[in-house]
C-alpha positions in Angstrom: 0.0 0.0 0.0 1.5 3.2 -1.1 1.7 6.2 1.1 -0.4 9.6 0.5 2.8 11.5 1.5 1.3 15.1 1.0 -1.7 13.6 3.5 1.0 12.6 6.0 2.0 16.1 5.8 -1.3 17.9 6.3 -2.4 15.8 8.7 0.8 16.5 11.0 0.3 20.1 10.4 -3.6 20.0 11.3 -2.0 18.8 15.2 -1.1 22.6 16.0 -4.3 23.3 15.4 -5.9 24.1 19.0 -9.4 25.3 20.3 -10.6 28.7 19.6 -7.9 29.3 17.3 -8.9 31.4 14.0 -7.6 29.4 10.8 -6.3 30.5 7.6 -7.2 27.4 4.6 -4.8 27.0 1.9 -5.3 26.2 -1.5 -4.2 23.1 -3.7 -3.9 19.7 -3.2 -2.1 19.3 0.1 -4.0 21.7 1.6 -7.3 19.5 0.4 -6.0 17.2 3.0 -5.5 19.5 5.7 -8.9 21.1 5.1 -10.4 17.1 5.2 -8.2 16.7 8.6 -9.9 20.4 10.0 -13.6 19.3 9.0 -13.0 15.8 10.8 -11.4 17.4 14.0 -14.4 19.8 13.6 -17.3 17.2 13.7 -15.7 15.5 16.8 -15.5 18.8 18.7 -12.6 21.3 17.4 -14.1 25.1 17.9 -12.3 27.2 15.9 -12.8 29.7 12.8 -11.8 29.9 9.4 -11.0 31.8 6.4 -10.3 30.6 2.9 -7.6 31.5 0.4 -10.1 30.7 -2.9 -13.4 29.8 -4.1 -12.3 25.8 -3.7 -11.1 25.8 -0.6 -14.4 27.6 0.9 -16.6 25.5 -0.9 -14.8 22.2 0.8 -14.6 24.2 4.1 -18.6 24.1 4.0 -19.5 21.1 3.0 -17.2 19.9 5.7 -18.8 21.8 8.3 -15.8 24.0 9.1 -17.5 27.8 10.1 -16.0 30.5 7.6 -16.2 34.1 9.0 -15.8 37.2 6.8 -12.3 38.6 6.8 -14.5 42.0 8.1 -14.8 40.0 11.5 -11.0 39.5 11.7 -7.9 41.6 12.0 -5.7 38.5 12.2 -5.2 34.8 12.1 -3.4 32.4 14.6 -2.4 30.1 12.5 -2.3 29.4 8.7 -1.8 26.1 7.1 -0.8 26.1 3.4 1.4 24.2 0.6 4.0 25.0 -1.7 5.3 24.5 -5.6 9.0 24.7 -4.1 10.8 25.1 -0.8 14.2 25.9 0.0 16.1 25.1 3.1 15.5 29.0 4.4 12.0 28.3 4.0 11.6 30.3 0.8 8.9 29.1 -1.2 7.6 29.2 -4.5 3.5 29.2 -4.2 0.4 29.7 -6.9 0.5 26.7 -9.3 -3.1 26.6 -7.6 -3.5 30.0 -9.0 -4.7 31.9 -5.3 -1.1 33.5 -4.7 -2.3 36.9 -3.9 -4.8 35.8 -1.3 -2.5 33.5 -0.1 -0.3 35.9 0.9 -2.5 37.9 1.9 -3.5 35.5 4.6 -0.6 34.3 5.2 1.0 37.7 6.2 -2.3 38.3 8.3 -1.6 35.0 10.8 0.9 35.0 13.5 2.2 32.0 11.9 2.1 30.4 8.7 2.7 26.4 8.3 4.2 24.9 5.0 2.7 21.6 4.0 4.4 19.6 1.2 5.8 16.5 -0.6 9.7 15.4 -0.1 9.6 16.7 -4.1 8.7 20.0 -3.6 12.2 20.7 -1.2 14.6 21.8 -3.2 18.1 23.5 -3.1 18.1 26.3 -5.5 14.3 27.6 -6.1 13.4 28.2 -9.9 12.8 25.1 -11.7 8.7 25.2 -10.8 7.2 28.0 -13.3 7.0 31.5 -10.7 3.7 32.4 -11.2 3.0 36.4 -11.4 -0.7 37.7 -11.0 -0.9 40.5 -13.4 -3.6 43.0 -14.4 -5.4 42.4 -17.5 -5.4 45.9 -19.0 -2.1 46.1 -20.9 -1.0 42.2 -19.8 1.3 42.1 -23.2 3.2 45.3 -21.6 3.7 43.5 -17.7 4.6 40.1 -19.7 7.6 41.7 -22.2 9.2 43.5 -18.8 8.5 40.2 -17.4 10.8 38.6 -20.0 13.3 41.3 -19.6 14.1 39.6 -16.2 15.5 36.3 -18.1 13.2 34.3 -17.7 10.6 32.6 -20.2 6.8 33.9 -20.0 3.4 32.1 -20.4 0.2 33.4 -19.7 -1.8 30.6 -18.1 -4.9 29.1 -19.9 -7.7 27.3 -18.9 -8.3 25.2 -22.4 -8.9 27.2 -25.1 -9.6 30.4 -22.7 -7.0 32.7 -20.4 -7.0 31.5 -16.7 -8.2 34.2 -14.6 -8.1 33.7 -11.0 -10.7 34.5 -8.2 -9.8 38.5 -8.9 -10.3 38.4 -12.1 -6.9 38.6 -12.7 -4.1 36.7 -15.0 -1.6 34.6 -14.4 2.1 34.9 -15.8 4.2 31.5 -15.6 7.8 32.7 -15.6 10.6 30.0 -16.1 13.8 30.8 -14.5 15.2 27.2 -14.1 17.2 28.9 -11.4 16.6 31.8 -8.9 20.0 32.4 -7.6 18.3 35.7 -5.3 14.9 35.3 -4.2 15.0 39.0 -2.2 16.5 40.9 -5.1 13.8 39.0 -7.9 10.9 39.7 -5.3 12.1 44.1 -5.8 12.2 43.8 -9.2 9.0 42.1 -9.3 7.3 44.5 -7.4 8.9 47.6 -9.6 6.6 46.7 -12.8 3.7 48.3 -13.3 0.8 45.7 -14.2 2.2 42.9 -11.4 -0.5 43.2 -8.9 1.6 39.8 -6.7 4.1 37.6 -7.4 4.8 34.0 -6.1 7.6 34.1 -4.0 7.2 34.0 -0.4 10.2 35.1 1.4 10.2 35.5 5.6 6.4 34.6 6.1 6.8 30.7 6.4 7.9 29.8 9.9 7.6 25.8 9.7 7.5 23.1 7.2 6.1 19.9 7.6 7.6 17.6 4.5 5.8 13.8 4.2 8.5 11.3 2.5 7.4 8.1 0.6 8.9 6.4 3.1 6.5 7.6 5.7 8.2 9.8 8.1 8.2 13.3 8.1 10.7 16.1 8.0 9.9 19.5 10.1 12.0 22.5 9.2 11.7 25.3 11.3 12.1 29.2 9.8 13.2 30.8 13.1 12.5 34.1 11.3 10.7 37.3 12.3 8.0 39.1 10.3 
């Protein structure tokens, strides 16, 4: 019988979840399983509330039974639980293959700590090789994506078949290829310097654990240490 590493993971992560605590939910498909943990600790007793990073992930919160609150009723979170595309040892990450970055770190930013749930495949040395995804306005998208390119790296808007993918803000997505990010911090501030990049996918110093699941079922737990 194989072994559901990235539910090993979320599972483990959904421990440090404690009563009356205020939750922020992921998106993608280790976070599924550490929404599927929540909504089974929840029917046997756990009080806590929730928030939701997309569409998907509140829709599974509620059929689970999980309560949602309006982020009006918040002003922060205790704890977030969340996956990644990459990881580095420093606990940078690469997040929003699932296409929810900017509310993802949104949320993430908002709670007092933020836990990283992933695969052994997803920890990697160098960051780069997953596509960064960029959220980028739609009004002049062909401007953002050629000072995208000017970067070095190799640019893709993201479709859903035939159509562009837009994401929960209406939003597109740039997939930039870098193979290799050799400086997360100084890619992150040129990033942010072109007009038309409402987010980008690098999370630098909001991650403050990771819990990795391995295929051969135990489980690795990197802690960030960092201030933010």
């Amino acid at each position: 019988m194989s072994i559901n590493v990235k539910q090993l993971a979320a599972e483990k992560a959904v421990e440090y979840v404690k009563d009356g605590m205020r939750v922020g939910l992921g998106t993608g498909s280790t976070a599924y399983w550490a929404i599927r943990k929540l909504g089974e600790r929840v029917s046997e007793g756990l009080q806590i509330t929730a928030v939701a990073t997309s569409q998907a992930s509140e829709d599974q919160a509620r059929e689970l039974g999980i309560p949602l609150v309006a982020f009006s009723d918040v002003d922060s979170l205790d704890l977030t639980i969340d996956g990644a595309d990459e990881l580095d040892g420093a606990l940078q990450l690469i997040k929003g293959g699932g296409g929810a970055l900017l509310r993802e770190k949104i949320v993430a930013m908002g709670s007092a700590r933020m836990i990283v749930v992933a695969d052994e495949s997803k920890a990697v040395t160098t960051l780069g090789k997953f596509p960064l995804p960029v959220e980028i306005v739609p009004f002049a998208w062909e401007w953002t994506v050629a000072a995208l390119a000017k970067l070095g790296c190799k640019t893709e808007l993201r479709r859903s078949g035939e159509d562009l993918y837009k994401t929960d803000n209406g939003n597109y997505i740039a997939d930039c290829r870098f193979e290799a990010i050799e400086s997360a911090a100084e890619l992150a501030l040129a990033l942010q310097r072109i007009p038309g990049v409402v987010e980008h996918g690098l999370f630098i110093g909001i991650a403050d654990l990771a819990i990795i699941g391995k295929k051969d079922g135990t489980i690795e737990i990197i802690e960030g240490g960092q201030d933010r």
